[in-house]
C-alpha positions in Angstrom: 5.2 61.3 173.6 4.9 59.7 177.5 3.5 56.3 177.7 0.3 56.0 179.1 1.4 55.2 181.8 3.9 58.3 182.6 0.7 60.3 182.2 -0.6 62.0 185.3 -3.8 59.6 186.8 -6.1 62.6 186.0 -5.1 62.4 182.8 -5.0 58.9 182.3 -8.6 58.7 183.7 -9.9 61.1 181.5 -8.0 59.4 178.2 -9.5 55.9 179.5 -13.2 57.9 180.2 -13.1 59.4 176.3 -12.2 56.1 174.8 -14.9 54.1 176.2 -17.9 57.2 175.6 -16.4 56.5 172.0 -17.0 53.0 172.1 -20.5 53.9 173.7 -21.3 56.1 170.7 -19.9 53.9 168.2 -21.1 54.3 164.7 -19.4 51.7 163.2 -20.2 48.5 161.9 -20.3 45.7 164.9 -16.8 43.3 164.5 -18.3 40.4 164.4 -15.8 37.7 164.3 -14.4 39.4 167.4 -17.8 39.9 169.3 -18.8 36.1 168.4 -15.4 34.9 169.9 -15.9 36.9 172.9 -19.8 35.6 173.5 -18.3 31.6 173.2 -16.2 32.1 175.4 -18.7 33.6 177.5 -20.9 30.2 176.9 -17.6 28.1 177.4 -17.4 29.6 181.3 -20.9 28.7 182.0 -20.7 25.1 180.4 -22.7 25.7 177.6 -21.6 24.8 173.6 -20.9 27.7 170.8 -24.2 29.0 169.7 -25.2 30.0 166.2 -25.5 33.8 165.8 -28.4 35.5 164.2 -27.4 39.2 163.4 -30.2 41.8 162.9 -30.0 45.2 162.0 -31.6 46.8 165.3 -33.0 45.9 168.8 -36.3 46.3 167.1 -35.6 43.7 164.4 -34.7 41.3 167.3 -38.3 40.7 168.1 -39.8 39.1 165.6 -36.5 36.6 165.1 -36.2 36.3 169.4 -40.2 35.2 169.5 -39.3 32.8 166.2 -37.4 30.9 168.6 -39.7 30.4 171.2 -38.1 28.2 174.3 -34.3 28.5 172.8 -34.9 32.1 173.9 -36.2 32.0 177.5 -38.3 34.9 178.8 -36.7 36.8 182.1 -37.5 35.3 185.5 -38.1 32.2 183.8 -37.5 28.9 185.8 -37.7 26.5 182.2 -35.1 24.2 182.4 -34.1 22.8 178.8 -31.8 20.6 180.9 -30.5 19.8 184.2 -29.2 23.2 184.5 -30.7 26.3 184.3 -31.4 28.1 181.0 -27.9 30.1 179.5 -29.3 33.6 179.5 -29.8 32.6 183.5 -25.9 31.6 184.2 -24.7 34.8 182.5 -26.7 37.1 184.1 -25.3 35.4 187.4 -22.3 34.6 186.2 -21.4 38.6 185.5 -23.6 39.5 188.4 -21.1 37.4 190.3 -18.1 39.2 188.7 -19.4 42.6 189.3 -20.6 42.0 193.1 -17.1 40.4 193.6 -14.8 43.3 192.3 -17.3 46.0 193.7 -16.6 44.8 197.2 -13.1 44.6 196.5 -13.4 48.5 195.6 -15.6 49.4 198.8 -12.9 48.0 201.1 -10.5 50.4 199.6 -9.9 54.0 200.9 -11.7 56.4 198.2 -10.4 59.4 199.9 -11.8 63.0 200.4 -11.4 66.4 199.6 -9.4 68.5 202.5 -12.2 69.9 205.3 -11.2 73.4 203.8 -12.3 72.5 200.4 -14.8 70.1 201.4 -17.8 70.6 197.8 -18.6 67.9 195.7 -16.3 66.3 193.8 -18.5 66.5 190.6 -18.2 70.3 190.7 -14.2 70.1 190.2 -12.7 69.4 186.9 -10.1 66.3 187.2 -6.9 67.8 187.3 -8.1 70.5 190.2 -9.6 68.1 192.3 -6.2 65.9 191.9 -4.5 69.2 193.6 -7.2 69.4 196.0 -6.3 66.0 197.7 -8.2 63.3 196.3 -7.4 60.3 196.1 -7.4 58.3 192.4 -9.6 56.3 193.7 -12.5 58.5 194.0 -11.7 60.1 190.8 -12.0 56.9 188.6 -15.3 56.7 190.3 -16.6 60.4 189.7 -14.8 60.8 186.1 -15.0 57.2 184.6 -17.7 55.7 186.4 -20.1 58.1 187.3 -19.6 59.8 184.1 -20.2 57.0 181.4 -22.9 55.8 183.8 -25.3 59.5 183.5 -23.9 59.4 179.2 -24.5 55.9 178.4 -26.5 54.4 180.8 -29.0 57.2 181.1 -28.7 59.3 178.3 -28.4 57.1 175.8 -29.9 53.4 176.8 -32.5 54.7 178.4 -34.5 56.1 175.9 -33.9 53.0 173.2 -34.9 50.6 176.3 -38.2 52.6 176.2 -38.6 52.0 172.5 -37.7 48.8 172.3 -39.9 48.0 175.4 -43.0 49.1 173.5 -41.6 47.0 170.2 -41.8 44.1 172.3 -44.7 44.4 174.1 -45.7 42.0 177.4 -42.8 39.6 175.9 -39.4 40.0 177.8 -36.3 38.4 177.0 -32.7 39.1 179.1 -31.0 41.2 177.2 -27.0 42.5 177.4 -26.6 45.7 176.2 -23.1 45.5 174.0 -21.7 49.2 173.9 -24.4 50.5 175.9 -22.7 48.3 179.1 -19.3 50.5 178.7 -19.8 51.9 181.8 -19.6 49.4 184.4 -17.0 47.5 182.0 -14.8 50.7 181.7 -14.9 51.1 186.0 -13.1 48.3 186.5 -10.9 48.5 183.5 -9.9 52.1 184.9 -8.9 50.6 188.0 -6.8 48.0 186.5 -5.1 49.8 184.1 -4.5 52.7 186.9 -2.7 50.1 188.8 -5.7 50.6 191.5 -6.7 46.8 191.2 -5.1 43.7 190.7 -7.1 41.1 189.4 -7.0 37.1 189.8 -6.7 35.3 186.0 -9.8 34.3 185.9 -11.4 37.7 186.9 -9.1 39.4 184.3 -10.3 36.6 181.7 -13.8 37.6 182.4 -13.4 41.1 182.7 -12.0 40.7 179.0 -14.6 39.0 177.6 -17.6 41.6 178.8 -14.5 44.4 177.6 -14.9 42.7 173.9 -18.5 42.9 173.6 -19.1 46.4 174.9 -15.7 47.4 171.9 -17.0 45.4 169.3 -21.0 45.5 168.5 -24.4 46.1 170.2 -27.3 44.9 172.0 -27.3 40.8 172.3 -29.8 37.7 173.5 -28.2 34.4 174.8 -30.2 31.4 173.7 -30.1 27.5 174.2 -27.6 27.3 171.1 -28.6 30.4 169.4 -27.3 33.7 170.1 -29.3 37.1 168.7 -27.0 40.2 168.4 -28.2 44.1 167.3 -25.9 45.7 164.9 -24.9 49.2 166.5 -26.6 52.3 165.3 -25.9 54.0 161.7 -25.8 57.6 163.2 -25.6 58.6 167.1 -26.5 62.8 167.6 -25.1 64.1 171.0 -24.1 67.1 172.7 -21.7 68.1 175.4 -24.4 68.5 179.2 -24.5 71.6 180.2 -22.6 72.0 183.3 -20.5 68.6 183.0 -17.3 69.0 184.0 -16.1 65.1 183.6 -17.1 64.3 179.6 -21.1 63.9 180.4 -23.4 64.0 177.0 -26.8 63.7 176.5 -28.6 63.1 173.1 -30.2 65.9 171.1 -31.2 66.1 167.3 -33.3 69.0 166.3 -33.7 67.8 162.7 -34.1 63.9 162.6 -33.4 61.1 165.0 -30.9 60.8 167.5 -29.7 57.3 167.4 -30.9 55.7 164.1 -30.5 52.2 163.1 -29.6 50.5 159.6 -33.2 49.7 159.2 -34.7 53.4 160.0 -35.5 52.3 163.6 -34.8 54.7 166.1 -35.8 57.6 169.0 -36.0 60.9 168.7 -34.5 63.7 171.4 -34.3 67.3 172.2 -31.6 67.9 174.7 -31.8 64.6 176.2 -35.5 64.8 176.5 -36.9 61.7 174.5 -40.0 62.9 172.9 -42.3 61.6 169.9 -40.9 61.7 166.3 -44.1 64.7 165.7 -42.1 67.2 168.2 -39.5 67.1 165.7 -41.9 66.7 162.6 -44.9 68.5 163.0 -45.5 70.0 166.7 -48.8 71.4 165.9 -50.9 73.0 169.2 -53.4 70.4 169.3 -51.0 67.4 169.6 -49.0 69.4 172.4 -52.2 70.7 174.3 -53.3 66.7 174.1 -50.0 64.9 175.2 -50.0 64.2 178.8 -46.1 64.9 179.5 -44.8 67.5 181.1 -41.4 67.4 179.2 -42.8 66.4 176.0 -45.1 69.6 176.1 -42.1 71.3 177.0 -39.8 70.3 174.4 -42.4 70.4 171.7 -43.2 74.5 172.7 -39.8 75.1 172.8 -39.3 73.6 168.9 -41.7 76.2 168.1 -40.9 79.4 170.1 -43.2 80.4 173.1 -44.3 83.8 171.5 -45.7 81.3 168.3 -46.9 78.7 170.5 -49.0 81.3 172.5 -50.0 83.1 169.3 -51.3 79.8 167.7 -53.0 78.9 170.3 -54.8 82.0 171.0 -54.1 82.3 174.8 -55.3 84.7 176.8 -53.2 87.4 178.4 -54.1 87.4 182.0 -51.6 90.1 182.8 -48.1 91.9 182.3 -45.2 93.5 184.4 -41.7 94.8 183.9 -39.0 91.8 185.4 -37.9 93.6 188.8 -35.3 90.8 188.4 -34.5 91.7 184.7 -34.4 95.1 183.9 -35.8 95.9 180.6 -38.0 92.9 180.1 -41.2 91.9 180.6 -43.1 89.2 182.3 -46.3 88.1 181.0 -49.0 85.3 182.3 -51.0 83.3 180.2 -53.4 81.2 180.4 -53.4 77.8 178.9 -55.0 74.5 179.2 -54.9 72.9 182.8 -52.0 75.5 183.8 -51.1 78.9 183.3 -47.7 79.9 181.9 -45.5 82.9 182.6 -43.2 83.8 179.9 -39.9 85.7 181.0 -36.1 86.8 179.6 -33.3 84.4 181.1 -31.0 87.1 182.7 -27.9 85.2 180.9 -26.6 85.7 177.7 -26.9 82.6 175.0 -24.0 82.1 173.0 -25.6 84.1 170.1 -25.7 86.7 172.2 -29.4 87.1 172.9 -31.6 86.0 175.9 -33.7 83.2 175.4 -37.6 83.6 176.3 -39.0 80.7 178.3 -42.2 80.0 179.8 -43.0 78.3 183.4 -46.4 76.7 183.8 -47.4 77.9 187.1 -50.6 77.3 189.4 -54.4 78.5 187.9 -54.9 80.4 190.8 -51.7 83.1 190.5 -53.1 86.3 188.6 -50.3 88.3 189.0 -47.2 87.9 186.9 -44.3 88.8 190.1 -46.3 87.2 192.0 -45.7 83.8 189.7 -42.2 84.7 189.3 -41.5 84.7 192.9 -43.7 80.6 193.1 -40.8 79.6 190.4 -38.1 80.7 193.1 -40.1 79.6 196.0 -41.0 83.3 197.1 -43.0 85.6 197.5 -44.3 88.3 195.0 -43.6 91.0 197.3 -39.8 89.1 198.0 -39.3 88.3 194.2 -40.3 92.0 193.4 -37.4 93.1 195.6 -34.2 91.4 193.6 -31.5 92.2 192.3 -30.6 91.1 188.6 -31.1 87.6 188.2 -29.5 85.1 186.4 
């Protein structure tokens, strides 16, 4: 087998992408002794001792030990001073804000290349390799398949909706917090570069780099303290799936059965599809809780656990009127009426992978009575526009 580095840089990108998403999604049991070095020498940069380490089983299980600790642990946007020098949480977060500032500059001033006028569409819509023969630079592809990519899975998809939980586990208390695996993707940017030969890094740069490497490889979310340090095991199980139309390694969370990310101690968030919702979508999505939950998405989600043709049976809505899909043929539209809204339930004109066409519904405005006429709203047409399509899609 080539080395790595005989690989083609699409290639390489796209090996360097996959093996931080796995470190992202990690599973495994945090390596401490490894993630403890890597945090001292953290301290050791900003001028601070070796802390003691407190490990926990989930983010959620950090509160109760980070408000034990009162002032060792200081609150964000704090300006408590324990000595003549600012609290440690403070000098990290300026210490890799520093870091990343310094090496994202060094990345703007280099040429990121562009796709040839002739073939001038967005990068994210070409796989690696093909937009490689198209003419861009590796440059812009680190950024698109690395970057950009572990940014929408990790960042977005997965951190986001365990930042929500955690926020309302901790309440009006707020503590800086580093996010371990979670911070692969800004980690795994630069470390593309570098190991593309795209970068060259001063030693102390590369030492630093290194350090923020080992934490986001070896555990999970983590508090600095005066002398203390508070670090989250990583989650017992992590549910995913491939996002639809990603062509550069994008996932999203999605359980239909359970939690998505679950923690040793039972803590974790539910999602459908990369829609965070309540545990009682996914346990017991019963009409009254959907007609009485104020999201959009949630409601969404929760009717779509259930079927639209049960969720309108059970709860007895009113037919306001039906009409054969001009844009389907063979299928129907029909408009309901439901609470606040109205909802027209139609066909997708593509095929699912079990080869049958999913029924949706579209909540559309209370004052549409006509079911082609609320077709055409959802495409921003008219009924009399809508009625004239082709087959849609």
């Amino acid at each position: 087998m080539s080395p790595a580095h005989d690989l083609p840089p699409a290639r390489q990108a796209i090996d360097i992408r996959d093996e931080w998403l796995a470190r992202g999604l990690s599973t495994a049991p945090a390596e401490r002794e490894a993630f403890e070095t890597a945090v001292r020498g953290l301290y050791e940069m900003v001028g601070a001792g070796p802390p003691r380490f407190v490990w926990v089983d989930s983010p959620a299980a950090a509160v109760p030990v980070l408000a034990g600790l009162g002032t060792q642990v200081v609150p964000a946007g704090s300006l408590l001073r324990t000595s003549d020098l600012p609290p440690v949480a403070s000098r990290l977060a300026s210490l890799m804000t520093d870091l990343r500032g310094h090496l994202d500059g060094r990345l703007r001033r280099r040429p990121a290349g562009r796709l040839r006028p002739a073939l001038a569409v967005p990068l994210e819509s070409l796989p690696p390799e093909e937009a490689l023969r198209h003419g861009v630079r590796p440059e812009r592809l680190v950024e698109v398949t690395v970057a950009d990519s572990l940014r929408t899975s990790l960042r977005d998809c997965v951190a986001a909706p365990l930042r929500t939980a955690f926020h309302k586990v901790r309440g009006q208390r707020h503590w800086l917090t580093w996010y371990g695996q979670h911070d692969a993707h800004w980690v795994a940017r630069h470390d593309a570069w570098r190991r593309l030969g795209l970068l060259r890094l001063a030693r102390q740069d590369a030492r630093q780099l290194d350090l923020w490497a080992e934490l986001a490889r070896r555990g999970g979310w983590w508090w600095p303290g005066e002398g203390v340090c508070v670090v989250s095991e990583r989650p017992a199980e992590v549910h995913w799936e491939p996002m639809p139309g990603g062509l550069h390694g994008q996932v999203r969370l999605h359980r239909d059965d359970g939690p998505a990310v679950r923690f040793r101690d039972g803590w974790g968030v539910h999602v459908l599809h990369g829609t965070h919702v309540p545990g009682w979508v996914i346990e017991d999505p019963a009409v009254e809780r959907i007609h009485a939950e104020p999201n959009i998405e949630v409601r969404r989600s929760a009717i779509e656990r259930i079927g639209w043709e049960t969720y309108v049976s059970r709860a007895g809505l009113a037919l306001v009127g039906a009409a054969p899909d001009p844009g389907n043929p063979g299928c129907e539209l029909r408009l309901y009426d439901m609470p606040g809204a109205r909802v027209l339930l139609a066909v997708n004109g593509s095929v699912e992978r079990d080869g049958h066409r999913r029924r949706y519904g579209l909540t559309v405005p209370t004052d549409i009575d006509d079911p082609i006429e609320a077709a055409g709203w959802s495409y921003g047409l008219s009924g009399e526009l809508y009625a004239q399509l082709v087959r849609r899609t």
